[in-house]
N, CA, C and O of each residue as an XYZ file, in Angstrom:
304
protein
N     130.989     51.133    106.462
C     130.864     51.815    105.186
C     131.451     53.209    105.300
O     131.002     53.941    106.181
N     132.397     53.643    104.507
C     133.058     54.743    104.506
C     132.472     56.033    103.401
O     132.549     55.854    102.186
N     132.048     56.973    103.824
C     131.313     58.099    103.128
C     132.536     58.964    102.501
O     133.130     59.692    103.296
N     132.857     58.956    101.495
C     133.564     60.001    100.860
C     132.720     61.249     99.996
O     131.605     60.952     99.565
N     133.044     62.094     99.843
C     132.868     63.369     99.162
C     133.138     63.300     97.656
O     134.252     63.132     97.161
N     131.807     63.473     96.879
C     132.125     63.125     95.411
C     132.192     64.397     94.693
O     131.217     65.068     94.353
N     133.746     64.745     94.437
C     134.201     65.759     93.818
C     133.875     66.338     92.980
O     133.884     67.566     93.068
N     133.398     65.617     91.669
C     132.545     65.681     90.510
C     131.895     67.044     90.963
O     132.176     68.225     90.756
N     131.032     66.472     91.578
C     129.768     67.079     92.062
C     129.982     68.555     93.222
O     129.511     69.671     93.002
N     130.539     68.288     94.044
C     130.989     69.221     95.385
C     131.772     70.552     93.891
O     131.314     71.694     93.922
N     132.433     70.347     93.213
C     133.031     71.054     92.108
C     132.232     71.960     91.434
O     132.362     73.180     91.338
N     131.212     71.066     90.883
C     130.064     71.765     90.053
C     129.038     72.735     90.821
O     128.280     73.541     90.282
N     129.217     72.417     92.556
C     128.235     72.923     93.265
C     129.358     74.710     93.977
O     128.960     75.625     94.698
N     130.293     74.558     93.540
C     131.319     75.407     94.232
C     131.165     76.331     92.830
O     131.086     77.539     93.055
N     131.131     76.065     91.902
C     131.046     76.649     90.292
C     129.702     77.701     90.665
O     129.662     78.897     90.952
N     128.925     76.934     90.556
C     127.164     77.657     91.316
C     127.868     78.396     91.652
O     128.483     79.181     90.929
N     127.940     78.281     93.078
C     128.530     78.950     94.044
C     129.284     80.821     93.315
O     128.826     81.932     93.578
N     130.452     80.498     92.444
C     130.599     81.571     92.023
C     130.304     82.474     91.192
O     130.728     83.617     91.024
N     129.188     81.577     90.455
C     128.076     82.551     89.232
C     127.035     83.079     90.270
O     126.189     83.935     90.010
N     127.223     82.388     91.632
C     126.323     83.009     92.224
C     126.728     84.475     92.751
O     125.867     85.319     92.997
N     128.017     84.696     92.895
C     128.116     85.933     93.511
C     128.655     86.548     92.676
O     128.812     87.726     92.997
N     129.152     86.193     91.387
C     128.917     87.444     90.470
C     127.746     88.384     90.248
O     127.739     89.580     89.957
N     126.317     87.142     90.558
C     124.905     87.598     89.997
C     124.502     88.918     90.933
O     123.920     89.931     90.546
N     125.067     88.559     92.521
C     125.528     88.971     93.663
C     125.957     90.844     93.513
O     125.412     91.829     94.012
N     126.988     90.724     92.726
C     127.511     91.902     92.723
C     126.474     92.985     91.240
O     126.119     94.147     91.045
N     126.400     91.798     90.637
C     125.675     92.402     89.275
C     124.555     92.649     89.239
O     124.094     93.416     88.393
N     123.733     91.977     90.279
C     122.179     92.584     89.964
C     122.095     93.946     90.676
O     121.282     94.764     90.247
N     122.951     94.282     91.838
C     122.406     95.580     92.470
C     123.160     96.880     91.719
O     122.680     98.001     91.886
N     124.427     96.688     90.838
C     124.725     97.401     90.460
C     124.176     97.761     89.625
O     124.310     98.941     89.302
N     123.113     96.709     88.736
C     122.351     97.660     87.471
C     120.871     98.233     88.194
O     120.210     99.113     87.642
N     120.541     97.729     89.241
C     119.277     98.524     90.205
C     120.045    100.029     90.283
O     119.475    101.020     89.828
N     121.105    100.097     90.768
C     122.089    101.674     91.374
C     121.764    102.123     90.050
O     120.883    102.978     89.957
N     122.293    101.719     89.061
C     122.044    102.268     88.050
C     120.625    103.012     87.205
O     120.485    104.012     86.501
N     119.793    102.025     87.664
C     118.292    102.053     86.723
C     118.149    103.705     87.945
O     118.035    104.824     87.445
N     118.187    103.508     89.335
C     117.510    104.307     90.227
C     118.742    105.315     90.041
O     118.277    106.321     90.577
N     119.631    105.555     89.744
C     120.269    107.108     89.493
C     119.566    108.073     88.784
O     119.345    109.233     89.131
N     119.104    107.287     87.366
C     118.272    107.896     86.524
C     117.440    107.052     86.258
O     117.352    106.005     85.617
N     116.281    108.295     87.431
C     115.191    107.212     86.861
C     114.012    108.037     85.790
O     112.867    107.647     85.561
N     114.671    109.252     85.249
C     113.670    109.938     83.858
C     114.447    109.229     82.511
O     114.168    109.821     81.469
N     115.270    108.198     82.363
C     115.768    107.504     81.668
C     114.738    106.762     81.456
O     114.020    106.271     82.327
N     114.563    106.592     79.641
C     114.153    105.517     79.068
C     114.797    104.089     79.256
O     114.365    103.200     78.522
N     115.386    103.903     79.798
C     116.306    102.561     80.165
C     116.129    102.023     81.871
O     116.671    101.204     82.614
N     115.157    102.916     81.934
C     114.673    103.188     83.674
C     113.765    101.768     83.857
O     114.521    101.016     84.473
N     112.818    101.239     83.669
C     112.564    100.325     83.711
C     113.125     99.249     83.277
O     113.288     98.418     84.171
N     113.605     98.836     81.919
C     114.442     97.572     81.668
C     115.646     97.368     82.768
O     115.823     96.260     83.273
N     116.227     98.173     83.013
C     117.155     97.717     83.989
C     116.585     97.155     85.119
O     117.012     96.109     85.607
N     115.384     97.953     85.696
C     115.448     97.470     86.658
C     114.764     96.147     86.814
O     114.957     95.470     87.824
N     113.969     95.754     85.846
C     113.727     94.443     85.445
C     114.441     93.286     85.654
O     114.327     92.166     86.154
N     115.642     94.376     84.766
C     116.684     93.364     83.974
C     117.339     92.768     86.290
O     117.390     91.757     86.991
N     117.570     93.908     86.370
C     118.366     94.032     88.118
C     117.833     92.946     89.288
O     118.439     92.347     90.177
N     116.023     92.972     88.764
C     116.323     92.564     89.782
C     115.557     90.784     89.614
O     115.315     90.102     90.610
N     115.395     90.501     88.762
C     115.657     89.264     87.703
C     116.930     88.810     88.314
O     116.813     87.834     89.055
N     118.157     89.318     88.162
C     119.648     89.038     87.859
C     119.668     88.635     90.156
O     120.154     87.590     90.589
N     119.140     89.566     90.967
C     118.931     89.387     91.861
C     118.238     88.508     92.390
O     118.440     88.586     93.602
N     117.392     87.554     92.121
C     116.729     86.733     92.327
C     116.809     85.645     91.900
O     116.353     84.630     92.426
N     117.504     85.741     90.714
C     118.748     84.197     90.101
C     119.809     84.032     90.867
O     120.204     82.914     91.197
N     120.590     85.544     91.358
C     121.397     84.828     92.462
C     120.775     83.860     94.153
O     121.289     82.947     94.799
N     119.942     84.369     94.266
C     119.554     83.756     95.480
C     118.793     82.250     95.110
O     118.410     81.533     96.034
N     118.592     81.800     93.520
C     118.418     81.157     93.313
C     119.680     79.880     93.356
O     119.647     78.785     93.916
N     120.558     80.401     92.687
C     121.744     79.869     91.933
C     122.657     79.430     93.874
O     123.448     78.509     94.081
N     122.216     80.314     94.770
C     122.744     80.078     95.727
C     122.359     79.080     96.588
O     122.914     78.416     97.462
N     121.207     79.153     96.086
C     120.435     77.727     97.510
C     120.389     76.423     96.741
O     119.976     75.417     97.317
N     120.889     76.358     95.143
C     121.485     75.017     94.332
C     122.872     74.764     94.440
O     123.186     73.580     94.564
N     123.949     75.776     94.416
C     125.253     75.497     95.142
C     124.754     74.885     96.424
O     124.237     73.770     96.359
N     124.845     75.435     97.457
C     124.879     74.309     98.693
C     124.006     73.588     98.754
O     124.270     72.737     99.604
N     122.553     73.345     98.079
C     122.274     71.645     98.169
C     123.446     70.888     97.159
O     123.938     69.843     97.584
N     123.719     71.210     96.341
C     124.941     70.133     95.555
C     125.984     69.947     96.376
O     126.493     68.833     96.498
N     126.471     71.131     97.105
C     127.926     70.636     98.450
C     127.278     69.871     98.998
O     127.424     68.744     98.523
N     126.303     69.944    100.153
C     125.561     68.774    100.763
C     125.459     68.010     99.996
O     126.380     67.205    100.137
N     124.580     67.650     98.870
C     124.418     66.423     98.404
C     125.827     65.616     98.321
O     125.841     64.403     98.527
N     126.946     66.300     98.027
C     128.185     65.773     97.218
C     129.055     65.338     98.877
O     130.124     64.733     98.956
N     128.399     65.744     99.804
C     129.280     65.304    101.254
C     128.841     64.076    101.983
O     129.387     63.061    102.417
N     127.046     64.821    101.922
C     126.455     63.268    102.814
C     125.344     62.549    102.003
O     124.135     62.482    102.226
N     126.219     61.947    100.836
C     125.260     61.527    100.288
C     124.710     60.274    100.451
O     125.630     59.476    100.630
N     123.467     59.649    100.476
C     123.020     58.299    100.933
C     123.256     57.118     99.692
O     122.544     57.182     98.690
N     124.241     56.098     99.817
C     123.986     55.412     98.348
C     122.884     53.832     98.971
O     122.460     53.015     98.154
Protein backbone atom coordinates (compact mmCIF):
# COMPACT_ATOMS: atom_id res chain seq x y z
CA UNK A 1 0.00 0.00 0.00
CA UNK A 2 1.48 3.23 -1.11
CA UNK A 3 0.93 6.44 1.25
CA UNK A 4 0.72 9.59 -0.71
CA UNK A 5 0.34 13.16 0.63
CA UNK A 6 -3.15 14.67 0.17
CA UNK A 7 -2.59 18.07 -1.19
CA UNK A 8 -6.03 19.33 -0.65
CA UNK A 9 -5.34 19.24 2.75
CA UNK A 10 -1.27 19.65 3.34
CA UNK A 11 -2.43 23.20 1.25
CA UNK A 12 -5.06 24.27 3.59
CA UNK A 13 -2.70 23.34 6.52
CA UNK A 14 0.32 25.55 4.91
CA UNK A 15 -2.56 28.49 4.50
CA UNK A 16 -2.91 28.13 8.61
CA UNK A 17 0.40 28.14 8.60
CA UNK A 18 0.60 31.74 7.12
CA UNK A 19 -2.35 33.49 8.95
CA UNK A 20 -0.42 32.08 11.51
CA UNK A 21 2.51 34.26 11.29
CA UNK A 22 0.92 37.19 10.27
CA UNK A 23 -1.05 36.82 13.78
CA UNK A 24 2.76 36.30 14.72
CA UNK A 25 3.94 39.62 13.73
CA UNK A 26 0.53 41.40 14.59
CA UNK A 27 -0.26 40.57 17.97
CA UNK A 28 3.07 41.93 19.52
CA UNK A 29 3.07 44.90 17.54
CA UNK A 30 -0.27 46.15 18.92
CA UNK A 31 1.07 44.97 22.73
CA UNK A 32 4.41 47.60 21.65
CA UNK A 33 1.88 49.73 20.99
CA UNK A 34 -0.84 49.51 23.90
CA UNK A 35 2.61 49.56 26.36
CA UNK A 36 4.22 52.81 24.68
CA UNK A 37 1.26 54.57 25.93
CA UNK A 38 0.01 53.26 28.53
CA UNK A 39 -2.03 56.77 30.03
CA UNK A 40 -3.92 56.17 26.68
CA UNK A 41 -7.50 55.46 26.71
CA UNK A 42 -6.87 52.80 24.04
CA UNK A 43 -4.39 51.31 26.69
CA UNK A 44 -6.34 48.46 27.57
CA UNK A 45 -8.33 47.47 24.36
CA UNK A 46 -5.25 46.96 22.63
CA UNK A 47 -3.84 45.12 24.80
CA UNK A 48 -6.72 42.82 24.93
CA UNK A 49 -7.15 43.17 21.50
CA UNK A 50 -2.78 42.01 21.38
CA UNK A 51 -2.81 39.57 23.15
CA UNK A 52 -6.08 37.66 22.00
CA UNK A 53 -4.41 38.13 18.40
CA UNK A 54 -1.26 36.32 20.27
CA UNK A 55 -2.81 33.43 21.43
CA UNK A 56 -4.81 32.74 18.11
CA UNK A 57 -1.53 32.60 16.62
CA UNK A 58 -0.21 29.86 18.72
CA UNK A 59 -3.48 28.51 18.22
CA UNK A 60 -3.76 28.71 14.41
CA UNK A 61 -0.13 27.20 14.64
CA UNK A 62 -0.52 23.90 16.36
CA UNK A 63 -3.77 23.35 13.59
CA UNK A 64 -1.37 24.06 10.61
CA UNK A 65 0.94 21.23 11.51
CA UNK A 66 -1.59 18.74 12.75
CA UNK A 67 -3.25 19.23 9.11
CA UNK A 68 0.56 18.78 7.42
CA UNK A 69 0.78 15.63 9.51
CA UNK A 70 -2.55 14.58 9.05
CA UNK A 71 -2.24 15.30 5.13
CA UNK A 72 1.35 13.12 5.10
CA UNK A 73 0.69 10.10 7.33
CA UNK A 74 -2.56 9.64 7.09
CA UNK A 75 -4.20 6.16 8.13
CA UNK A 76 -7.06 5.16 5.53
Amino acid sequence: MENKTDKVILFKGIKTLIFAVLSLFMGPVLLSFAFSKPDDKLYIPLLIIGCLICAFAVFLIFKGLKLIMNSMFKKN
